[in-house]
Kinemage of the C-alpha trace (Angstrom):
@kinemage 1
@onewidth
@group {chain A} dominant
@subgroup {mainchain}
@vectorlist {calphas} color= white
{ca unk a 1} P -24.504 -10.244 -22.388
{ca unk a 2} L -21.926 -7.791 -20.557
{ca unk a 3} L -20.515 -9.537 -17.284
{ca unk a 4} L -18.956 -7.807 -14.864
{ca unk a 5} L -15.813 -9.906 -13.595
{ca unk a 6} L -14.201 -9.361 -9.995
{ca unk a 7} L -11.078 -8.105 -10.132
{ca unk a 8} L -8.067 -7.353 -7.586
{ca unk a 9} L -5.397 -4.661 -7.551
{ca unk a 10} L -1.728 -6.273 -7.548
{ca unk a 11} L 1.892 -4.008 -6.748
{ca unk a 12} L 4.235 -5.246 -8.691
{ca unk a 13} L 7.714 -4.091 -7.804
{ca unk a 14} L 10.493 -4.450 -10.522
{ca unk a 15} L 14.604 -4.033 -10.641
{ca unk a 16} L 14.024 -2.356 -13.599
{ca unk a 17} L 11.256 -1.011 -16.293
{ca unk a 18} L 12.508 -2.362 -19.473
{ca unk a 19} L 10.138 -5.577 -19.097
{ca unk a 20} L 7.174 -4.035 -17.965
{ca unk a 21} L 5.795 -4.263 -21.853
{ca unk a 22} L 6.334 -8.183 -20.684
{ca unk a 23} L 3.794 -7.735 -17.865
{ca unk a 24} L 1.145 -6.693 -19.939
{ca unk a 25} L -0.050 -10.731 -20.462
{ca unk a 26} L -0.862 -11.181 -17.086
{ca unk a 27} L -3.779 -8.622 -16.471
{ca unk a 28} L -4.427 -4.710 -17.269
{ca unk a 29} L -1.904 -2.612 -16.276
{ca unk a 30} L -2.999 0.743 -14.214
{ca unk a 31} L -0.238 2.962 -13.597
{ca unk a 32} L 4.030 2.796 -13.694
{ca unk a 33} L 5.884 4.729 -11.337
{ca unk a 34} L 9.113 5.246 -13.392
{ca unk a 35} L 10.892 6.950 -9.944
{ca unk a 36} L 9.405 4.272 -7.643
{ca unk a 37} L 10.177 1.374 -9.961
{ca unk a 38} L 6.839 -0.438 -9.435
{ca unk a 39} L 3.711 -0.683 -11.551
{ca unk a 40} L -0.748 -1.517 -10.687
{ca unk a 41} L -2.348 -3.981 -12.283
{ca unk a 42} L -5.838 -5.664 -12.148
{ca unk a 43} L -6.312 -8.980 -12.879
{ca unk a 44} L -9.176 -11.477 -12.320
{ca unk a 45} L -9.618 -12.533 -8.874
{ca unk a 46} L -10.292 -16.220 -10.062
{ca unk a 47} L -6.544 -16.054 -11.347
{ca unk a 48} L -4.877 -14.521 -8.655
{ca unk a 49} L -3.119 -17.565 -7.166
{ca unk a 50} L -1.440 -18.671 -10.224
{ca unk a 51} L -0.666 -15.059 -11.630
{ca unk a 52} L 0.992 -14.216 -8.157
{ca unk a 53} L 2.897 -17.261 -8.561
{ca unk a 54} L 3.980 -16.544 -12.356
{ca unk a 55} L 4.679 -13.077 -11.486
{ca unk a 56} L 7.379 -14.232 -8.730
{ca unk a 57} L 8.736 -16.346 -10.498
{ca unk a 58} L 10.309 -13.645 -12.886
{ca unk a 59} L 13.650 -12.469 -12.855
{ca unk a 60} L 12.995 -8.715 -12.904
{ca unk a 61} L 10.401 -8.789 -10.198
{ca unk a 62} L 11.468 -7.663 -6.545
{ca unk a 63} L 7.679 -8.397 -4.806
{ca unk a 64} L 4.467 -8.722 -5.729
{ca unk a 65} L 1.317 -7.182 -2.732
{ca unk a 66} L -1.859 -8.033 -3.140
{ca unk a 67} L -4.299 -5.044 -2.337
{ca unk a 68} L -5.915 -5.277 0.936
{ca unk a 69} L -9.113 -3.758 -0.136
{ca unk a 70} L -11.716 -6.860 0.016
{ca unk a 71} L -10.577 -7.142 3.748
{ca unk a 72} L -11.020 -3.430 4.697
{ca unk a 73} L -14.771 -2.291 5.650
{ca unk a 74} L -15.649 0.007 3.212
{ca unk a 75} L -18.086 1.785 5.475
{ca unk a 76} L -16.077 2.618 8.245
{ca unk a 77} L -16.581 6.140 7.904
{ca unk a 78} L -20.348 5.851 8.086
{ca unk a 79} L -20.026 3.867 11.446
{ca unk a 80} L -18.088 6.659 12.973
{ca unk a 81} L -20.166 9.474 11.926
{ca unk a 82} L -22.859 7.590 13.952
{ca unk a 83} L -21.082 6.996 17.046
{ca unk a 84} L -19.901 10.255 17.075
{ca unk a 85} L -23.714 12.020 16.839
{ca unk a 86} L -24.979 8.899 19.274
{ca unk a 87} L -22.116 10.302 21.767
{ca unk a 88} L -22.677 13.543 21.285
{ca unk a 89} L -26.644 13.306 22.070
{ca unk a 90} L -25.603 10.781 25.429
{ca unk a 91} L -26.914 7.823 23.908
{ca unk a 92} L -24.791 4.490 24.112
């Protein structure tokens, strides 16, 4: 049976792009910025601790960010729309 896995957006930033074919072990790589020197990749979230570490621990990698995005309310937009009509009509 299919399951679906959670996974987490990493920024890797690199000196220089001739080892990003090296990265590909580590998770799914997303997108290369070949101006911007830095690549996206998902990995598992289970493995994120040990990956990060790995990933640091490389000679051609400047910094490694972990995306923000299970920390950030996803419905924020909703909750203004609502405040906005509720102070609109004069209700608090």
């Amino acid at each position: 049976m299919f399951v679906i896995r959670e996974r987490i957006s990493l920024s890797i930033w690199v000196y220089s792009l001739k080892q990003v074919r090296q990265l590909r072990r580590y998770g799914t790589i997303y997108y290369v910025s070949k101006r911007m020197k830095y690549l996206v990749m998902y990995i598992d979230e289970k493995q994120l601790e040990t990956t990060v570490k790995a990933l640091n621990n490389l000679r051609f990698v400047k910094k490694v960010d972990v995306s923000p995005r299970k920390q950030l309310d996803m419905n924020l937009g909703i909750k203004l729309d609502r405040e906005a009509q509720a102070a609109s009509t004069g209700e608090n």
